[in-house]
Each structure stands twice: as C-alpha cells, then as structure tokens.
C-alpha positions in Angstrom: 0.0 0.0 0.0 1.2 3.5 -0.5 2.4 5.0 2.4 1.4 8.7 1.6 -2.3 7.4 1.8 -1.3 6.4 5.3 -1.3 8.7 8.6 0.5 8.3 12.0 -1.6 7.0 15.3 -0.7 10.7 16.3 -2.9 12.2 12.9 -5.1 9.6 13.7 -5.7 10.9 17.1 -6.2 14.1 15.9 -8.5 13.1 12.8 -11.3 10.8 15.3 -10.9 12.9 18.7 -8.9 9.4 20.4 -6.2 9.4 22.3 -3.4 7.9 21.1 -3.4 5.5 24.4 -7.1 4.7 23.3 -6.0 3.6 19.5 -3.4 1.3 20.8 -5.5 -0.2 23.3 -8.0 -0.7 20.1 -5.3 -2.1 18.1 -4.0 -4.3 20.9 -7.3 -5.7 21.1 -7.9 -6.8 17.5 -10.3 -4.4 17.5 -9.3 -1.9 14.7 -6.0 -2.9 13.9 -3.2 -0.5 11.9 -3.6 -1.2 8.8 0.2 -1.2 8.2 3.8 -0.1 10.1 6.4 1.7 9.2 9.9 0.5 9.3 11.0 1.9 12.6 7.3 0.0 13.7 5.6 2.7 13.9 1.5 2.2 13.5 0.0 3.9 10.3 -3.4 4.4 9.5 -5.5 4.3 6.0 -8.7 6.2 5.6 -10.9 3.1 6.0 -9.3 2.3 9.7 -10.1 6.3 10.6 -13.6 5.5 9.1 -13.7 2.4 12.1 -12.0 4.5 14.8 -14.6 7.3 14.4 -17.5 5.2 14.0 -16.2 3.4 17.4 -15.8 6.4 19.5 -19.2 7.2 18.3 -20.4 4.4 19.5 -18.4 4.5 22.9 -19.6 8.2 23.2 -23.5 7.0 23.2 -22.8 4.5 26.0 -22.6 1.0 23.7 -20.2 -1.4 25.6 -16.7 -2.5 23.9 -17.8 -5.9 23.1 -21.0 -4.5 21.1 -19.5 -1.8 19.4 -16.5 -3.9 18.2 -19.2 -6.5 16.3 -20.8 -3.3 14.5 -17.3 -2.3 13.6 -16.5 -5.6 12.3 -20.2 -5.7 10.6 -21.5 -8.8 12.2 -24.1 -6.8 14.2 -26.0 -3.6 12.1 -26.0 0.0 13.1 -29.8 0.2 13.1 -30.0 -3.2 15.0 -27.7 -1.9 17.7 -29.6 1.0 17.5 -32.9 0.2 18.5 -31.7 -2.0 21.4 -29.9 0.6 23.1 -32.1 3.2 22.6 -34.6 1.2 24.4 -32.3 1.1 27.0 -31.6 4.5 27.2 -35.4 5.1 27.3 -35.7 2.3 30.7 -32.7 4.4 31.8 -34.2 7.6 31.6 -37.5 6.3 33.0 -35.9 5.4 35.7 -33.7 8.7 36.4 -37.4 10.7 36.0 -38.2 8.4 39.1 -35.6 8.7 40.7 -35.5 12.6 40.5 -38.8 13.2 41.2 -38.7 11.3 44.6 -35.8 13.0 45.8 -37.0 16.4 44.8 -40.3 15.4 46.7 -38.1 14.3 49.8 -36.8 17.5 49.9 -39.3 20.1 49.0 -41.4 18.0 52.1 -38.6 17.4 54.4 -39.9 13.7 54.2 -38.6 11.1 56.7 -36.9 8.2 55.8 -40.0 6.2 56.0 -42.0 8.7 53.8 -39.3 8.4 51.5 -39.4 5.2 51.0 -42.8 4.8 50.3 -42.6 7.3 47.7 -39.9 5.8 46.2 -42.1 2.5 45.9 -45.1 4.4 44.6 -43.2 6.2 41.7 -42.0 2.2 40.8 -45.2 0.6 40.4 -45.9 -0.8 36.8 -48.9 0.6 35.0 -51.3 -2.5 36.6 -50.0 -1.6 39.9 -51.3 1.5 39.6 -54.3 1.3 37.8 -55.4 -1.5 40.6 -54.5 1.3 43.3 -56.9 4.1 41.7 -59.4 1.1 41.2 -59.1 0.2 44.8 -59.6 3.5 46.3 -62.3 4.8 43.8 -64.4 1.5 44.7 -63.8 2.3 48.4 -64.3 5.9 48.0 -67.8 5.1 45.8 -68.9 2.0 47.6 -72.3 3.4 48.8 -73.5 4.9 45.1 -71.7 1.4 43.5 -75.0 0.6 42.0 -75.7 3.5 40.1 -74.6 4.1 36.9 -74.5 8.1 37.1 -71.1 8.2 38.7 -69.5 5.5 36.0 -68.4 9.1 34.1 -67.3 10.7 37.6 -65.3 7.8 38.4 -63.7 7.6 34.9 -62.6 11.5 35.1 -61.0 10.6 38.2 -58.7 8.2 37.0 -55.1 9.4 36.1 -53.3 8.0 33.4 -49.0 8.2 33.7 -47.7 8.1 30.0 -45.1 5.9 29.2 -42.8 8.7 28.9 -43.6 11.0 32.0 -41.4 14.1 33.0 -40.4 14.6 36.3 -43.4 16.8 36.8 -45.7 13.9 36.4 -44.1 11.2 38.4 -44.3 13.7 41.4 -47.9 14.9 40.7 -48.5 10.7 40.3 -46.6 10.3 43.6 -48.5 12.7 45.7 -52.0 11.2 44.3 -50.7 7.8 45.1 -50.2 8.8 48.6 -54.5 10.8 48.9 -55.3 7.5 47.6 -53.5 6.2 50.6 -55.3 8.6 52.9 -58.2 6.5 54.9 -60.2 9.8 55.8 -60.1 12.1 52.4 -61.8 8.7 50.9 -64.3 9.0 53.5 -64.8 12.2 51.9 -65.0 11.2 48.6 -67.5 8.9 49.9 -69.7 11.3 51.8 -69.6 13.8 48.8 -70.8 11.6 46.4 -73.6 10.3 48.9 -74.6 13.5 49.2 -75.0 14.2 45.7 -76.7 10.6 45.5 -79.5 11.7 48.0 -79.7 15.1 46.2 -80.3 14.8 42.4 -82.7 12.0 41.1 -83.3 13.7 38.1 -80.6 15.4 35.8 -77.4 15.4 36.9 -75.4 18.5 37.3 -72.6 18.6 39.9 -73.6 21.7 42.4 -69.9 22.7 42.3 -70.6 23.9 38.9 -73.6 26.0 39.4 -71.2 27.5 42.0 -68.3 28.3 40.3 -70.3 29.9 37.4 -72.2 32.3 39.6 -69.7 33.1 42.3 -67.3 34.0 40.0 -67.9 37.4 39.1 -68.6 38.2 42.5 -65.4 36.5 43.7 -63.6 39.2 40.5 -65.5 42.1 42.3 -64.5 41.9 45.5 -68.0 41.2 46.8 -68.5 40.3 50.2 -70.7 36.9 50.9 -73.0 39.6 53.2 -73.4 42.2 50.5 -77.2 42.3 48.9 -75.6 41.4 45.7 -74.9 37.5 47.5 -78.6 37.5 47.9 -79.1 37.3 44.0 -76.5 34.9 43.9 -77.9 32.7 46.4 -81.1 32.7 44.8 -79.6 32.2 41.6 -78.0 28.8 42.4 -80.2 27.5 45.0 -82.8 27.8 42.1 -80.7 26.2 39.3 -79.7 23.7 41.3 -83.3 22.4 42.7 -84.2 22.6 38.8 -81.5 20.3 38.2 -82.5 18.0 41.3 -85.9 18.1 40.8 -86.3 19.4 44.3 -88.2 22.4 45.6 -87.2 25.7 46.2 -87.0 26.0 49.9 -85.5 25.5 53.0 -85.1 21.8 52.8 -83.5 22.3 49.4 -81.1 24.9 51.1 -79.6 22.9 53.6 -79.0 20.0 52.3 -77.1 22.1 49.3 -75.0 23.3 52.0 -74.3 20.4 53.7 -73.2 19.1 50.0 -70.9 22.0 49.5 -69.5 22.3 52.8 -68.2 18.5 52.2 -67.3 19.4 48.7 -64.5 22.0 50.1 -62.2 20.1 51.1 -58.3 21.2 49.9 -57.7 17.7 49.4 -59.7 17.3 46.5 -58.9 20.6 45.1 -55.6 19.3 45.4 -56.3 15.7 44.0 -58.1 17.6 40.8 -54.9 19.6 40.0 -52.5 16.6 40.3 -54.9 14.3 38.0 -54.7 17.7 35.5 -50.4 17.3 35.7 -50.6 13.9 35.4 -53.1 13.6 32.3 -52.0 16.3 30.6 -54.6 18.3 31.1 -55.3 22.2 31.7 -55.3 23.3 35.4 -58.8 22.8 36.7 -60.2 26.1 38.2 -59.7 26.3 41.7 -62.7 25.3 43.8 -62.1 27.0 47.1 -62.2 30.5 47.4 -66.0 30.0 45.8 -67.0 27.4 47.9 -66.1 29.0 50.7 -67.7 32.7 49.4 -71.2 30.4 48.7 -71.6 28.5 52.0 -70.5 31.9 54.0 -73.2 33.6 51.9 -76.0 30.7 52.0 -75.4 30.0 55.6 -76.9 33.2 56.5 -79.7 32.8 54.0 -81.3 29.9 55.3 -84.9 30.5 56.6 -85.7 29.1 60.3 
C-alpha cells in the first residue's frame, strides 16, 4: 500500500478525537487494527481504519459497551440493530432517572422522613397495573355506597389518572403525591360522603352543584364582593334555584340545607388538590380552583337559610 495514503496513530488521534493511548488499546485488542507499520514500527493508519475509529468512538460516546460496538465495527451486528436496542435502553434508563429525581426532589421540598421516602420511592416504581389496581381500589372504596348506580360511572372515569409511558419529572411527582391521597383512609371518606350526598340530592338530571357555583360566584369573587353584600342574595337565589331545577327538588329550606351540607363536604383542599395533580398527570389544563368560591357560597347561603 502507498504509504502517503497512510497517517501516524498521532494524525489519527487528531482526525477521530482518540487518544493515542485509546488507538493502541483498540489495536491491541484486535479491535481496529493499523492497517500497516512503518519500518521503525511505527503504526499507520488508512482512511478506512479512521472510518472504524470514528465510528467506534461514536459508538463509545452513546454508551454502547466494547464488546457490542467492536461487532458493528466488524459488521457482524447492524448499526440500526444496535440501535434500537440501546435506545430502548436508554429510554428504561431515563424512565428510571425521572423516578428517581422526582422522589428525591419530593423528599426534599417535604422534608420527608426516611419512611415517607421510602414509600414514595415505591409508589413512583409501580408498573402501569400496579397503579391502575391502586386508583381502582380506592375509587371503589371511596364510591362503595353509590356502586350501583350508573351516574357516577363518568365521575369515576374523570377521576382516574393516566401516567404516559414517557412521564417528566413533573408527572411522576404529581402521580406520587395522588398515590399517597389514595392512601389517605379519611379524604376517601370524603370522597365517599360527597358523592352520597349528591346521590341523596339529584334524582333527576345530573349537574354537579360545584358547577352551578363556580359559574355564579365567579364574578362576585372578581369584584371583590362580600358573601354579606345584597348582591350575594341574588347569587344565592340564583344557584339555589338552578340547582333544585336540576334535582328536581323544591325551592326551599329543605333544598337549602341539604345544598349546603353538599358543599361544605365538597370543600375540602384535598380534593382541590387531588383535581390539579390528575390535570399534571393527564396532561390536562389546570382545573379552576374550587375553594375560594365554595367558601364565598356556603358563607353567603349560611346566613340565607330560613328558620
């Protein structure tokens, strides 16, 4: 072969980014070989051999192991084969970083304990089953008195959070948090008495009270307008009127009371808070934020309750 078609290991180094300990080691181990000496025994390199060394430190550079990357330098394994299999892997590794970040960023925005810690860590590591029998377990407890009827099937459903395959960090913590409500014995009490109450309340047309709230209340809540203002009396009237419609109830006292009973169960932070981590973790827009009218209503129905 012609020698001026040939470069030193030290031009070789500088041509592929290598070290010059790195090609030797390469050569020593059959892996990409000088493809000639010269006669003081010096290694030289053709353009081909650069071609290997480049694609090898390629391959190195992504995280491929020696032994894999030295078959797809000697062709018996494909590029897009190798590919695909460590890109997979790459995507489990990642998965598993998100995870792992997530939990530790929890433990210390909470100042979690060791034991809180690891039962984060353990909820962030279920498979999708796992979880899916976890929200299924905890919406049947949450639901067991209203199992039978068929109007909550859609609440239940909207209540369900779905982790992609791919989460960000964002979403394994919002799934983490939700994990541990689920958890809580006393907000699915809650749950329970909310949706008994709303059993008991509407047996015609279904329309969730919170609703009726947040629509009215929230010009009033824009305006600055106090709950004892003669403006909450509309208001009042407004709902408590909508929502009997809706119930097929009466107008009256009765009606009144037992919508503030609803409501007053209904505003409960945790479920605010359960609502905006199921929005993280499904992707979907913040929900509107359920306290600050519930609490203007009640304050202004409370009062507005005849004897």
């Amino acid at each position: 072969m012609d020698g001026d078609n040939l470069c030193s290991i030290s031009a070789a180094a500088r041509r592929t980014g290598l070290t010059i300990k790195a090609i030797r080691f390469y050569a020593d181990r059959g892996i990409v070989p000088p493809t000639d000496r010269d006669p003081a025994g010096r290694r030289r390199y053709d353009d081909a051999a650069i071609a290997r060394l480049s694609l090898l430190k390629t391959l190195r550079d992504l995280g491929i192991d020696l032994p894999t990357s030295h078959r797809v330098v000697q062709r018996e394994l494909t590029l897009p084969e190798v590919a695909a299999t460590h890109a997979e892997a790459l995507a489990t590794q990642i998965r598993t970083l998100r995870l792992r970040r997530a939990v530790l960023t929890a433990v210390a925005k909470r100042g979690a304990t060791p034991e809180e810690m690891t039962l984060m860590h353990d909820l962030a590591k279920l498979s999708a089953a796992e979880r899916g029998n976890l929200i299924a377990d905890f919406l049947a407890a949450a639901f067991a008195e209203v199992a039978a009827d068929p109007r909550f099937d859609g609440v239940k459903r909207s209540l369900t959070p779905e982790l992609p395959d791919n989460p960000t960090t964002e979403q394994v913590a919002a799934w983490v948090e939700l994990a541990e409500l689920t958890r809580d014995e006393d907000f699915r009490a809650a749950i329970g008495e909310m949706a008994a109450h709303q059993a008991g309340d509407r047996p015609g047309i279904r329309k969730d009270p919170t609703a009726i709230v947040l629509a009215e209340v929230a010009p009033a809540l824009s305006a600055n307008v106090p709950p004892t203002a003669a403006e909450a009396t509309r208001i009042v009237t407004a709902v408590v009127a909508e929502h009997a419609r809706a119930t097929a109830h009466p107008d009256d006292a009765a009606t009144r009371r037992r919508l503030l009973t609803c409501l007053t169960t209904a505003n409960d932070p945790r479920r605010e808070r359960y609502l905006e981590l199921l929005a993280v973790i499904n992707g979907w827009s913040p929900p509107l934020p359920l306290t600050p009218a519930l609490t203007w209503f009640t304050a202004a129905l409370r009062t507005r309750i005849p004897a």
